[in-house]
N, C-alpha and C positions, 0 to 999 in steps of 0.2 A: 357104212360099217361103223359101230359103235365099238369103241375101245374098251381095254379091260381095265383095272386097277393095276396092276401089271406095267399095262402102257403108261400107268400115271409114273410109279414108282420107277422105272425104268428110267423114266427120261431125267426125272430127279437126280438118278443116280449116277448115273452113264448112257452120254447120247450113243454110243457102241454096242454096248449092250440093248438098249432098246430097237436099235437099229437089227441086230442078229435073233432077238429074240420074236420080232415081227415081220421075220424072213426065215424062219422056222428053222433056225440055227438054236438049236434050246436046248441047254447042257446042266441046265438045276437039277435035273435026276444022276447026275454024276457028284454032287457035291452032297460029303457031309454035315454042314453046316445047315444047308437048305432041309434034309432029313432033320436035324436035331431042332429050327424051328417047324416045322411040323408034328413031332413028336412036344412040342411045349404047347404049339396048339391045344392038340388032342388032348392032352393030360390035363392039360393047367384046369379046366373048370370042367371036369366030366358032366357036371349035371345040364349042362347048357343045351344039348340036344332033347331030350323032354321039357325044357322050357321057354328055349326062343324057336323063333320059326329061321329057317334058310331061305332065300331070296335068290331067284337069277332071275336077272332085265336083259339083254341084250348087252351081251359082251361081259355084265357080271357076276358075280355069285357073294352076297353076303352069306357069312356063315349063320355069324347070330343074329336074330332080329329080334327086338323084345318089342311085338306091337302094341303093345300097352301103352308104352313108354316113347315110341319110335325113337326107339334107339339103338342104335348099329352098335354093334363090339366089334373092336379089332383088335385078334392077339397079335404082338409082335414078340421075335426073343430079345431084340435089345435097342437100347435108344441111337444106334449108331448111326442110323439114316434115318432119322427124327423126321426131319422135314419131308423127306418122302414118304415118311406114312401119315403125316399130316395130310398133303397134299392128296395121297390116296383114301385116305377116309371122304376129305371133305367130297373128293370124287363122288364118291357112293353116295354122301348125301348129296348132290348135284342131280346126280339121275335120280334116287330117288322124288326128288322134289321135282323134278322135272317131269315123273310119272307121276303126280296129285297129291305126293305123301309131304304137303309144306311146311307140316312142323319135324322133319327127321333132324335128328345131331347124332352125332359121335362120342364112344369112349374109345378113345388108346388104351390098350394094356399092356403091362409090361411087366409079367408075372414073376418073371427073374428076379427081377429088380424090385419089384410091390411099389409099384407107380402106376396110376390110372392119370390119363385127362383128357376132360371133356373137348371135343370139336365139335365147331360151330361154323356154318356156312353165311359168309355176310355178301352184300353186293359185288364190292370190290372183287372178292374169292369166287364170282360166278364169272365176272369179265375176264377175269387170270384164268380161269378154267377152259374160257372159250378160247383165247389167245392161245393156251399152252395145246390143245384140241388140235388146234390148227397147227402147232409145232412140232409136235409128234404125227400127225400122218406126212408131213413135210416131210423130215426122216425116213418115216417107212417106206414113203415112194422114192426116194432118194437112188438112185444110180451108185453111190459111192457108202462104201461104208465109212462110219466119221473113223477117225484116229483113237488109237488106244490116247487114256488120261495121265497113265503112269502114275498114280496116286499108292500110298501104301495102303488103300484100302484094296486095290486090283489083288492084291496076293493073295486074300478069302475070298476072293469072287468065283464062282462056278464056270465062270467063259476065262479065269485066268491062261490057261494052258492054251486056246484058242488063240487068244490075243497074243501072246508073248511066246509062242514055239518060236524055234528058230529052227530056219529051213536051212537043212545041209547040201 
């Protein structure tokens, strides 16, 4: 089974959340915020469907691809989980490269904000990729769900209500 981008960013985020969202506990269709990046998605560069191509490998889906250039975009709404869209880009170029395409790289976007930067996949970031691989199905097949992090970013998160009901 090949993992999503999803799986990257997840685990980045919250081993909890990766854990419930790969046990088809999956609550992003109840959260506002997950709608409003999606809608910055779509908006932010309308033209980009007449001019890059869409990409699904096995477990992912790039949206934009500009073959010319092989270069992946990815829109995000804000930099607050930086490193996991890091980590989930370089993902996509992983598989990509890993499917023949060895010069792919990445741009972040962050149209909110009017911040782009480029990602690049180097040796080191292929053995971190294959390690973290092996950490997140650890998880998924996991018996246990981990523990809530209790972090003040939990109170935006979509699985908040999940994690933190209190059973009467």
């Amino acid at each position: 089974m090949h993992l999503t981008g999803t799986h990257f960013n997840y685990y980045l985020v919250c081993k909890r959340k990766l854990w419930l969202f790969a046990n088809s506990i999956q609550m992003e269709h109840t959260s506002d915020l997950v709608y409003e990046g999606k809608i910055i998605h779509e908006k932010s560069y309308p033209q980009r469907a007449n001019k890059y191509k869409e990409i699904e490998l096995e477990g992912i889906k790039i949206d934009f691809y500009d073959t010319k250039n092989k270069l992946i975009h990815e829109t995000k709404k804000s930099r607050k989980e930086h490193e996991s869209h890091v980590w989930q880009l370089k993902y996509y170029i992983y598989r990509l490269q890993e499917a023949g395409i060895e010069e792919a790289s990445g741009l972040l976007e962050y149209p909110k904000e009017r911040q782009t930067e480029e990602v690049l996949l180097s040796m080191p970031d292929r053995e971190r990729i294959i390690e973290i691989e092996s950490e997140i199905k650890e998880i998924m097949h996991s018996e246990q769900c981990p523990p809530e992090i209790n972090a003040p970013k939990c109170k935006k998160c979509s699985y908040f209500d999940f994690c933190y009901a209190i059973e009467l």
